[in-house]
Every structure is written in structure tokens, then in C-alpha cells.
N, C-alpha and C positions, 0 to 999 in steps of 0.2 A: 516635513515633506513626506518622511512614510506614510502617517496616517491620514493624509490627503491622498495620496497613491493607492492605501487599502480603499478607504471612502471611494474613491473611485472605479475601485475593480468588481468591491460587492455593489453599487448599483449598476455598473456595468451588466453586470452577472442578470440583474434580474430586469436588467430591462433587454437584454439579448436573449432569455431563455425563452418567453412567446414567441419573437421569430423564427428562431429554432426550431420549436415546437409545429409553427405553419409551414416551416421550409421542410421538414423532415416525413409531415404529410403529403406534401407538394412532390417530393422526388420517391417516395415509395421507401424511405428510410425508417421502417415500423418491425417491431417485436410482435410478432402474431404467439397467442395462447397455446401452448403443447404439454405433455405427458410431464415434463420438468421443470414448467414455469408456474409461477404462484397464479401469477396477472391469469385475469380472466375475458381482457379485452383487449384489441388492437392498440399497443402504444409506440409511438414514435420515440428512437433510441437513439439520434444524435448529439443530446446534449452536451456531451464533452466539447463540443463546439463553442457554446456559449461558457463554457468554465476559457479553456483556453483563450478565446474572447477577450475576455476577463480582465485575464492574467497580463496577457501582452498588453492592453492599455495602461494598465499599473501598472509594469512593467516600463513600458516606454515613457511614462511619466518621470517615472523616479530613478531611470540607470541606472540600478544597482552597479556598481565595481569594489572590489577590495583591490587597495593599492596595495597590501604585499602577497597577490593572490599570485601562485605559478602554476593556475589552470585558464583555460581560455574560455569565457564566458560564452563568447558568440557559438563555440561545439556545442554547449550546454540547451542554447535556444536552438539551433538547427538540427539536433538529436529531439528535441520536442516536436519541430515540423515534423518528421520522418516519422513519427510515432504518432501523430497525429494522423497519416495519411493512411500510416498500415492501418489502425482503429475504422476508420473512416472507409477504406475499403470495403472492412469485414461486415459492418454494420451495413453496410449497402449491398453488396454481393457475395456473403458471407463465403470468405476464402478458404482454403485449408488451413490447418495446423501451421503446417511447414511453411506458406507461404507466410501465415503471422508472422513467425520464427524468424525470418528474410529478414522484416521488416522490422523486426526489434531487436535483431543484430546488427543492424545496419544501422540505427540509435546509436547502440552501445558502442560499438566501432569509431563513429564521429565525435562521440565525450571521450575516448581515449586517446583516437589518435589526433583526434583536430584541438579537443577541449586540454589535453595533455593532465586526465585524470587519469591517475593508478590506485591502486594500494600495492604499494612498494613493499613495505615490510611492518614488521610488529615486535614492541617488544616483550618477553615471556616470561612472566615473575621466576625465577632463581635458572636461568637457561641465557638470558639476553636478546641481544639482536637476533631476530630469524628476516634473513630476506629472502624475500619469493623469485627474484631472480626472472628468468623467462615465465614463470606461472604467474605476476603481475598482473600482465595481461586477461588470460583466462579467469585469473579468479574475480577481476572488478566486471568482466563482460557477464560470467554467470551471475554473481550478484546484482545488475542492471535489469537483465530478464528472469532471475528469478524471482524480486521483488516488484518486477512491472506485471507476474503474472498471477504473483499472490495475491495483489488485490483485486485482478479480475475475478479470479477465482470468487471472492466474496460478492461481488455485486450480484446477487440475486436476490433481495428483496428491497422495497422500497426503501431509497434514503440511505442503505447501508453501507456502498463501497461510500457514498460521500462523506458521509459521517464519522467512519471510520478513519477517512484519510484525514479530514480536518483536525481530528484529535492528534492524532500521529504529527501531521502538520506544527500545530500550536506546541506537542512537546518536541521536536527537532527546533523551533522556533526557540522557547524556553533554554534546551541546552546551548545554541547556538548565544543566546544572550550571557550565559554563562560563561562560553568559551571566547566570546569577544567576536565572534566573526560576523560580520557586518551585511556580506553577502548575501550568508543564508539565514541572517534575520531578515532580512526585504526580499528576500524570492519566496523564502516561506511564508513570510509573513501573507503577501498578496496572493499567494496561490490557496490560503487557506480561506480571505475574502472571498476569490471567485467561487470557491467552495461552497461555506458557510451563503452567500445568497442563492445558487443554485438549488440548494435544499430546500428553499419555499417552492419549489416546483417538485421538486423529488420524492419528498419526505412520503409517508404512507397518509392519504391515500395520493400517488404522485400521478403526477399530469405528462412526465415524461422520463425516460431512465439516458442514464448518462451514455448507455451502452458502448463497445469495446473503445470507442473513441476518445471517453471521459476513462476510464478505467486505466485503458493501458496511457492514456498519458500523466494520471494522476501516480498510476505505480512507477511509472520512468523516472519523474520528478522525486518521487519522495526516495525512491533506490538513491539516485544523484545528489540529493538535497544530505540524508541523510550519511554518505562517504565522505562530504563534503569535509563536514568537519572531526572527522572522526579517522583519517587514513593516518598511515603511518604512527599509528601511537602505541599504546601497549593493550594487552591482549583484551583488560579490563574494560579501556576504553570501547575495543571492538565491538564489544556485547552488548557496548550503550542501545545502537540502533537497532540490534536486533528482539532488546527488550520492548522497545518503544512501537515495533511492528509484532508484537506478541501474536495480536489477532491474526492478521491474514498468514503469518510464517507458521504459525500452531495449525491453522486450518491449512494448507498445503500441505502440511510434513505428515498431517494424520490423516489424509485423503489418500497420498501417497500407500503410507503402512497399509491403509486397508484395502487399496487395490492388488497390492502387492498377496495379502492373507488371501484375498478372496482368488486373484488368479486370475487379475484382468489386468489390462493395459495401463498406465498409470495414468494416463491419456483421456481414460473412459472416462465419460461424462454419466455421474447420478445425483440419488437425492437423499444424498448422508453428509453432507453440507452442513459447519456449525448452525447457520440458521435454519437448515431443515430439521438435523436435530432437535432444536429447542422447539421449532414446531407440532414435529410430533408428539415431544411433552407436555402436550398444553396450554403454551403460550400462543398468547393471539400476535398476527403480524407486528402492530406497534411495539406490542411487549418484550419480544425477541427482538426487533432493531433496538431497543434501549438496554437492553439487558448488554450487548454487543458490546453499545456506545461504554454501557459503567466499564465491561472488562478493557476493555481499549482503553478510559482514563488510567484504570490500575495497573496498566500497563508503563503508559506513559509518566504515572508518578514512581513507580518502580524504578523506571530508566534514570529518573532526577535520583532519589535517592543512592539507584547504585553507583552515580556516577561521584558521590559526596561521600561514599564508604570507605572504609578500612580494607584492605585487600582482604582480612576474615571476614568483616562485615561481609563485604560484594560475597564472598561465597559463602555465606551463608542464606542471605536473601537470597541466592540464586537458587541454592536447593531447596529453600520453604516454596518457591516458586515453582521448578520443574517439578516436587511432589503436589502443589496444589493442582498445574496443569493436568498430570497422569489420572489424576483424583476425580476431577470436571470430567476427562474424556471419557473414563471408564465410564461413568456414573450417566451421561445422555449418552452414549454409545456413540461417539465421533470414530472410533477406530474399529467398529463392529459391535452388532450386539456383543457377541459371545468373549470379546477381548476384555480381562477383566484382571490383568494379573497381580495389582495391586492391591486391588480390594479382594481377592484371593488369600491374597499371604496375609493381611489384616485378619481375615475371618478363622484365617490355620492356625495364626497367633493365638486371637479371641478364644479357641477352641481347649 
């Protein structure tokens, strides 16, 4: 029954994404060309329409329920609506900051207190139980929005928040098939269908972009997807998902650092973006969305492996990891040309 469900969601997908495409023309819902965009022409930015689309037909097909689940599925989909609408706003009447903000707390709000997700606690190799107590709350609400905004963050070139999310998708799918939970095999499963067929419209050269509507619901979902199965467990577990979102959490955290060096808002919108970086080094657009996609698998195979390690194993992959990371950004200049303190101390060594 799932893969009549997927079968369904990816043709779904691609036979809702032309209407999309005419509806988004029809209401004035278009990406016009500027100082910060790659596009060169008027394109219609709805598509997360037809992804969601998608999703809710395979979805309503196949009911997903885990019978010993003690979170409430229906917060889950009515925190999708609401993130669907803020996206959908922004994309038509392109809102403030803050009123986004509104609207993807007001998601996160509905998975916690309607869907009765937390992350409650964790446990800490040679320390034990840590519970968060009243921060429960705030810390699953921050991780909601800040992985619904990481992977907006990424969608700026053809095909890449999609693509990125799919991978991330298939390996939250992968661990979930590991950890047995049934749930978030068929929600991910399908959300990565409606995914994976929207892409034959996305991809470079794309005929339409998912804009905040596809993005921020695709980052809601995979935040949710991704807690699902991974709350309450020990620390190890914790860093499953955060390995497996390497891409868009790497490129927030060092957008951040370099607003912060440079003495701007961390807010400020530019064009030092992992994918503007690789552009500026001479990658053509395809080449740079692929290149993305390889790191986003090794990411994803990274998160299998660490989740199968030795507690020395996990740390030790972890830090051949964050030294390879420090190593990438230095070297395209993700955190500023002039930030380079790794390959500094390499060179004082060498010296």
C-alpha cells in the first residue's frame, strides 16, 4: 500500500505542477529578476502547492498511524496547513520577516501543543539523564523554525532546496526503517515522492521554483519528521538529524558567523550563499546544484553510519567531519573571504 501511495503522490506531483505553474501566472504569484537572484526571467514561485498537493493525496490514501505513537498526527498535518498559508502569503504579497516568524510559530506551537511533540530529555554519555524541564518547549519550537528556515535559506538556485530536501528525506526514511517507526517511513516516504516529481519542473533549467511556500513547508516537515524519531534518546542519537541536515544547518550557521564578522544583521540578505560560493569558483549552475546534492548524500550516509558506531567511533567521525567542514568553508569562503583560521594554523605548522 505505501508504494501505491508514493506512485501516487509522485504523479500527483507532476501532473499538479503545470497548474501551478498557469495558476501562479494567473494570480501575479511570480519571482521577478534582481541584484540577488540567479533567474534572468519572470518565474512563477508557487510550487510548493503542487508538492503539498502531492503529499496530502498519498497521504489520504495510505493513513499513516503508528499505534504506539503518543504524538498526535492530525497537529502534525494542521501545523503543515499553517505553514503552507504563511509560505503562500509571502510569495504573493511578500510579508515581513516577523510576520513569517508569526506564522511558523504558530506551526510549531500546534505540533507541540495539539500534536503533543517535545523533546523532553536526553541521555549524556558518563552524566545520565538531563531533562529540559520547562525549556522542552522552547528548544523543540526553535528547532521547528530553525530547520523550516535553513532550508529556505538554500533555495536559491534551481532544483536545490528540492533536491536537497529529498536526500535528507530518503535518509530520515532510511534511519526511520532502521528504528522501526512506521510513521515516519510513510510520511517521508511520500513527501519525498511529491518531491522527487516536482523536480522535473524545478531542476535547472526550471520552469518554476518552489518559492517560500514549497520551502518553508518542506523545512517544517523534515524539522517534524526528522524529531520524530529521534526525541528523548541519548545525545548520540540527537546529532543523527542534525548530521543528516549537514547542508542547509552548515550554510545557516556560517551565514550567521559572517554577518556577525562583517557587522550586519544576521537577517541581512546576500550573496555568499554555499551556492553562490561555488558559483563564484567556477561552477556552472548544474554543477553547483550537483555538487550540493553529492554533499547532502555524505551527509546522509554519514548520519547511517554514525547512528551504527561505537560511542569512539561517532566521535571520531564527528570530528574528521567538523574538520572537513572548517576545511570546505575556509577554502570557497562561506564564512568570508579573509576567515581562514584553519588553514592558517596548517600553514604556521607547514612553516
Amino acid at each position: 500500500m505505501l508504494f501505491l501511495a508514493m506512485a501516487a503522490a509522485f504523479v500527483a506531483s507532476i501532473i499538479l505542477t503545470p497548474l501551478v505553474i498557469k495558476f501562479a501566472f494567473r494570480i501575479g504569484a511570480v519571482d521577478r529578476p534582481n541584484y540577488r537572484k540567479v533567474h534572468a526571467q519572470i518565474m512563477p514561485r508557487i510550487g510548493g502547492l503542487a508538492i503539498f498537493g502531492a503529499f496530502m493525496i498519498g497521504y489520504l490514501i495510505l493513513r499513516p498511524e503508528d499505534p504506539g505513537a503518543t504524538y498526535n498526527t492530525a497537529g502534525i498535518i494542521v501545523g503543515a496547513f499553517l505553514i503552507i498559508a504563511t509560505g503562500f502569503l509571502d510569495d504573493m504579497l511578500e510579508i515581513t520577516a516577523k510576520a513569517k516568524l508569526v506564522g511558523q510559530l504558530a506551526a510549531a506551537l500546534v505540533v507541540v501543543l495539539w500534536g503533543g511533540l517535545q523533546i523532553d530529555f536526553i541521555n549524556l554519555p558518563f552524566f545520565g539523564q538531563l531533562d529540559f524541564g520547562y525549556f522542552s518547549i522552547p528548544i523543540t519550537i526553535i528547532w521547528i523554525i530553525g530547520i523550516t528556515n535553513a532550508i529556505n535559506l538554500i533555495d536559491g538556485l534551481d532544483g536545490l532546496a528540492a533536491g536537497v530536501s529529498t536526500i535528507a528525506l530518503i535518509s530520515i526514511t532510511v534511519m526511520a526503517v532502521i528504528m522501526g517507526d512506521v510513521y515516519v517511513i510513510a510520511t517521508a516516504s511520500l513527501l519525498a515522492a511529491s518531491s522527487l516529481g516536482f523536480l522535473f519542473f524545478n531542476f535547472h533549467p526550471a520552469k518554476i521554483f518552489m518559492g517560500d511556500t514549497g520551502a518553508l513547508f518542506l523545512g517544517y516537515m523534515i524539522s517534524v519528521l526528522a524529531m520524530l524519531g529521534f526525541k528523548n534518546v541519548t545525545v548520540v542519537s540527537l546529532i543523527i538529524p542534525i548530521i543528516m541536515l549537514g547542508v542547509p544547518i552548515s550554510d545557516t550557521f556560517f551565514a550567521i558567523v559572517r554577518r556577525v564578522r562583517m557587522k550586519q544583521s544576521i537577517t541581512a540578505p546576500d550573496k555568499s550563499h554555499l551556492h553562490h560560493c561555488l558559483l563564484r569558483a567556477g561552477f556552472s549552475h548544474r554543477q553547483t546544484v550537483l555538487i550540493i546534492y553529492g554533499l547532502a548524500i555524505l551527509f546522509g550516509v554519514a548520519a547511517v553510519l554514525f547512528s551504527q558506531a561505537t560511542v569512539w567511533g561517532a566521535i571520531v567521525l564527528i570530528t574528521v567531519m567538523l574538520i572537513a567542514i572548517e576545511l570546505f568553508v575556509e577554502i570557497i569562503g562561506l564564512a568570508g573571504t579573509n576567515y581562514r583560521p584553519l588553514l592558517n594554523l596548517v600553514r604556521m605548522i607547514g612553516k
